[in-house]
N, C-alpha and C positions, 0 to 999 in steps of 0.2 A: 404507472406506479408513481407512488408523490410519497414526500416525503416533508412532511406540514406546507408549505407554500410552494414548494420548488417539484414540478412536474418532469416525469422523465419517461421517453418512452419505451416500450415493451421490451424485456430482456434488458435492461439497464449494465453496462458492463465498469466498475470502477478501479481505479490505480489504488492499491492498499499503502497504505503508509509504511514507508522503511528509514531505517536510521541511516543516514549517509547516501541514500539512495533518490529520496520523492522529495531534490531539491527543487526548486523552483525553473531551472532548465529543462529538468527531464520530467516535470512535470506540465511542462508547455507541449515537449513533444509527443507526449503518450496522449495529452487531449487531442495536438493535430490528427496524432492518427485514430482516432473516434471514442478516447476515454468519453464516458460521459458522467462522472466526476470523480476528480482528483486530491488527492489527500495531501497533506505535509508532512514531512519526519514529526515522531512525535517530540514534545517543548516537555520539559522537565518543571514542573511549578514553581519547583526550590529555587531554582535556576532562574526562571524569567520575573519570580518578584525580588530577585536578589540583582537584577537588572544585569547580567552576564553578558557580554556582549554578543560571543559565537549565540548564545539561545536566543535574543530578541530577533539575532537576522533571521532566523526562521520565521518570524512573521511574516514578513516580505512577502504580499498577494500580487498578480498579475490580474485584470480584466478580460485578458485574453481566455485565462486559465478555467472564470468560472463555469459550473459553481467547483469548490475549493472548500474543503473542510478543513480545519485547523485541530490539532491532537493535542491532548494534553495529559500527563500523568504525574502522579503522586499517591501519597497514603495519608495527608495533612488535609483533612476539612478546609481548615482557614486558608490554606495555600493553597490550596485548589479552587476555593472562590477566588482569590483574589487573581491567579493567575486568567482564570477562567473570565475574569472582565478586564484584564487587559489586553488579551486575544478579542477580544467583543470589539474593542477600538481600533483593532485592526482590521477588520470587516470582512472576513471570512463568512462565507453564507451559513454553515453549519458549524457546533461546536463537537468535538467527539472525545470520549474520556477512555483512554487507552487500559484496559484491563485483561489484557493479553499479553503483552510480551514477558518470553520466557526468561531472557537472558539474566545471568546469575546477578548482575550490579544493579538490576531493576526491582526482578520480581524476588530475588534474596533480599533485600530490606525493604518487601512488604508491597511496595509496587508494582505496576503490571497485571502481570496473571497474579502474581503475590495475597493480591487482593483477593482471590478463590479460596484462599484460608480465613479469610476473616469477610465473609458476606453480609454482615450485618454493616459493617463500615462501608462497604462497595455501597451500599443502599444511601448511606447517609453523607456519602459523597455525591454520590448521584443527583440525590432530590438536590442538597444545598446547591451546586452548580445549576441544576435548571431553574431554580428560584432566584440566582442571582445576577443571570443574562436573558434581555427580551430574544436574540438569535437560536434558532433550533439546538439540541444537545443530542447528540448520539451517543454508543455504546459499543464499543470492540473489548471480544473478549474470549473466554476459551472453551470448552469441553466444564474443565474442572480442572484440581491441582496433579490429579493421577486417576490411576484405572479403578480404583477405588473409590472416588469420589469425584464423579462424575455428574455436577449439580447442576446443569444449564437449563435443564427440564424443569428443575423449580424456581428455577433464580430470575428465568424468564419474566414473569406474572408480576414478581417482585418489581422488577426494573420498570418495565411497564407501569407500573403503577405510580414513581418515580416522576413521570411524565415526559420521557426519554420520544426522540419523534422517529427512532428508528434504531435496532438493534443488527451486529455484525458478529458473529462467530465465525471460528475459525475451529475448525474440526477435529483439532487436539487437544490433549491436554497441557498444562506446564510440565510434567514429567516429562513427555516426549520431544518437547523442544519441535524441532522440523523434519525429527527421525519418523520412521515407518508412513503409514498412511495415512491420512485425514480420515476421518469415520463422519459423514456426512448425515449416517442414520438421525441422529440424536437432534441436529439441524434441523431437520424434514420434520420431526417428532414436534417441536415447538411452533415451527411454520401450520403445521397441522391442529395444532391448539386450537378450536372456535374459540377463547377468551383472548387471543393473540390479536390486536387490531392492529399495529403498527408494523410498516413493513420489515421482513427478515434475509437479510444479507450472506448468502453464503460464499467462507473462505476456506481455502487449503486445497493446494494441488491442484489446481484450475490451471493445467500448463498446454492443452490444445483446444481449437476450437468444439473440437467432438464432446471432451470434457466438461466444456462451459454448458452447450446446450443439453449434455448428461443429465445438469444440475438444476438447470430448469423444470425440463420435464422429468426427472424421477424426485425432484425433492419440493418443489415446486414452491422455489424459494422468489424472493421480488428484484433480487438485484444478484450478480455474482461478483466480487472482489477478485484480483487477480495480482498477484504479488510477486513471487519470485522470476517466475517464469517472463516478467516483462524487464527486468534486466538483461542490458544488452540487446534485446530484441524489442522496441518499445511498437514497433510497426506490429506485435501480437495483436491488438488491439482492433487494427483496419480488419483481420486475417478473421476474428470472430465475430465481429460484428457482419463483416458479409456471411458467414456460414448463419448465423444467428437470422439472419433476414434470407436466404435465398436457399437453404440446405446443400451449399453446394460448397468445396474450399476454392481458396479464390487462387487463380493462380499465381504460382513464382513468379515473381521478377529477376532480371538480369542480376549478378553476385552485384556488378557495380552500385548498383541502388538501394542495397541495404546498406554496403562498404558507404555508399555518401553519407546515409543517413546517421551511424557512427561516428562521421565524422563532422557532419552538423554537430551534433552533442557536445563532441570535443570544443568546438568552438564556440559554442554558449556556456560553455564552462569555464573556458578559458579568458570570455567576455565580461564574464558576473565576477572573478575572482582577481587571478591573473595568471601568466602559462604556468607557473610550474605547480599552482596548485589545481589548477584547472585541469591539469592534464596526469595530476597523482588524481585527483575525483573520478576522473572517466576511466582509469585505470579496473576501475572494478567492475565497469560494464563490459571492456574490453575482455576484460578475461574470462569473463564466462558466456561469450558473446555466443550463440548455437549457429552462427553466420560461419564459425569458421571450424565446427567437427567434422572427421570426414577429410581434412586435409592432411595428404600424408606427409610424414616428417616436418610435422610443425611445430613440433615443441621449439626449437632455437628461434622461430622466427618470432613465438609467440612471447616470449624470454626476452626479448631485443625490444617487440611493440610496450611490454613492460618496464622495461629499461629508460626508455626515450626520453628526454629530459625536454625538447622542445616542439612544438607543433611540428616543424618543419622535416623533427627527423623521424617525428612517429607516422606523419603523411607519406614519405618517403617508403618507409618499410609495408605501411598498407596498401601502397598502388603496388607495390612489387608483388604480395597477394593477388592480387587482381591477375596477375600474368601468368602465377603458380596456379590459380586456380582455371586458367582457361587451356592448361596441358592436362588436368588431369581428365 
């Protein structure tokens, strides 16, 4: 699968972009374990030509990390060019224009998914951004704004035409936010387009390896995006990639070696920032970590590994895990 210059091989599996989430640490570690390319929190336009300081550090690329896409959203033409070539300067190999997210402070004033009510702007933000950076431009975005109006079947062709070098859906709509199910149908529908040349990216509920290569072959899409389900668990990534190459799951490792791997995180978080924000960041992978369901009476422990204010005392409470986990 290629994607204008940048080759990638068969079953392609990527880190979707999250807010607070696809920093530049945990975006190092999901490529360790076989991302084969990695996204950033999406940049707010408004924000990075108004030179905001929390928004520019999102540029911040790694070498190690590539390729790396860099996100951007708004509802402003001009600020979306403009933001869109000073992401170009930071050298992200691909540009990608966020017309998905649901969340009310985004796509309620027009942003985002927001953009699925007004499709004629979506278009005319689209061209002017690929018109205004030599670097590839992609495309995330949704279903439609509800069950009503479910436009990605036509809006496809449209973007496309655009000159966009690779489009990503995600199998809802704004209405449902990350409730119910992804409908994957309507994906497959576009993918199956013969006017469709540019590769199509399927997202939503991509949370085991069974799943991922589900998506391959009944939708027979070019890349699969995998989002939530790689919080707290970034090592998902190694788990489908070998199912994806050998039809086989690969086996568990020891609880210690996911617990380290947690705990690498923490401490590239803690490295890039400093402890006590580093260790409120990791806090969110912690809690929904699938490393530790199944352990019984662990709500107080898990209340405590939340609690912790320093490396040393949130280490402390995790190796105790390790001991709780080898009696049961």
């Amino acid at each position: 699968m290629q994607i204008d210059t940048l080759t990638f091989d068969n079953y392609p599996v990527f880190l979707a972009p999250m807010e607070d989430v696809t920093d530049i640490s945990f975006r190092l570690l999901c490529k360790a374990f076989g991302a084969d390319m990695v996204y950033t929190e999406f940049i707010s336009s408004d924000a990075l030509i108004r030179h905001i300081h929390k928004t520019k550090a999102k540029l911040e690329v790694a070498e190690e990390e590539r390729p790396v896409v860099m996100q951007i959203y708004g509802k402003d033409t001009e600020a979306m060019v403009e933001a869109a070539r000073i992401c170009e300067e930071a050298r992200p190999d691909i540009l990608d224009i966020n017309f998905g997210c649901p969340v009310k402070k985004v796509a309620g004033k027009g942003g985002g998914a927001g953009m699925l009510q007004t499709p004629e702007k979506m278009l005319e933000i689209t061209a002017a951004v690929v018109k205004a950076v030599r670097i590839p431009v992609t495309v995330k975005t949704r279903l439609g704004w509800d069950n009503d109006h479910k436009i990605i079947t036509g809006l496809a062709e449209p973007l496309q035409d655009c000159g966009i070098a690779a489009l990503t859906i995600h199998g809802r709509t704004r209405a449902q936010m990350y409730t119910g199910e992804a409908d994957w149908t309507l994906i497959g529908e576009v993918k199956q387009n013969p006017r469709m040349h540019i590769p199509i990216i399927g997202n939503g509920d991509i949370t085991s390896p069974e799943l991922c290569r589900q998506a391959f072959k009944r939708y027979g899409v070019d890349a699969v995006m995998v989002g939530r389900a790689s919080i707290g668990a970034p090592w998902i990534f190694r788990e489908m990639k070998h199912y994806l190459a050998t039809g086989e799951k690969l086996a568990q490792e020891p609880f210690g070696y996911y617990l380290s791997i947690l705990k690498r995180q923490v401490l590239q978080s803690v490295e890039r920032l400093d402890e006590r924000r580093g260790i409120l960041h990791s806090r969110r992978h912690i809690a929904v970590s699938p490393l530790f369901k199944g352990i019984p009476d662990f709500k107080s422990t898990k209340i405590a590994m939340l609690k912790a204010n320093t490396v040393q005392e949130l280490f402390d409470i995790m190796d105790s895990i390790s001991t709780i986990f080898k009696t049961i």
